[in-house]
N, C-alpha and C positions, 0 to 999 in steps of 0.2 A: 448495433455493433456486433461483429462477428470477434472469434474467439483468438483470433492472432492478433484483431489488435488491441486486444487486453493484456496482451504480454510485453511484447518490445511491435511498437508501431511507426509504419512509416511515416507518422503525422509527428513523432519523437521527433524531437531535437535538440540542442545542446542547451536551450532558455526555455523549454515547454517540453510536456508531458501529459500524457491522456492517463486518468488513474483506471488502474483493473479493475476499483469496486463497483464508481461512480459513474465511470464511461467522462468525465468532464477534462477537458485541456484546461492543465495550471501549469502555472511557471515552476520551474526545476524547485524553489525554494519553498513550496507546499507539500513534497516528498522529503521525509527520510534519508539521508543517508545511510550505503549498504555495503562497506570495504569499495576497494577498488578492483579494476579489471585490470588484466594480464600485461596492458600498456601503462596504468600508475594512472586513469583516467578515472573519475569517481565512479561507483554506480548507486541508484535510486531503489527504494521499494516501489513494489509494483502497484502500491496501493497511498493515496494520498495522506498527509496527518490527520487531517478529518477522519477521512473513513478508518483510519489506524485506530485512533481512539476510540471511536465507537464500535469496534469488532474485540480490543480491550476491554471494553466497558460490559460489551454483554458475553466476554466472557468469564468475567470475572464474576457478574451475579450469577452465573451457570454455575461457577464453582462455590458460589457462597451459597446455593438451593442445594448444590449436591453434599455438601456437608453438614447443611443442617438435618437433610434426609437421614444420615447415617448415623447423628447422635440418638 
């Protein structure tokens, strides 16, 4: 997978989406919703719930080691 089409790909479309983490094509309903675009058309994260959660996940034990460093 090259680097453009981690962002908006032309393999996008209005039932399917490749996630930026993952690189894997899921149906629109495994993305986030992200506001709308300038037409009143929804937009998506770039990255699927899966990979959202787990990019949450380790960031939050990052923040929970960096605080315990500092007591």
């Amino acid at each position: 997978m090259n680097l453009s089409d981690m962002f908006v790909s032309e393999q996008d479309t209005d039932t399917m989406r490749i996630c930026g983490t993952c690189g894997e094509r899921k149906p629109v309903e495994e993305f986030y919703k992200d506001g709308k675009d300038s037409k009143g058309n929804p937009k998506y994260r770039r990255d699927c719930k899966d990979c959202y959660k787990m990019t949450r996940m380790k960031s939050k034990v990052e923040v929970q080691k960096h605080d315990k460093q500092r007591r």
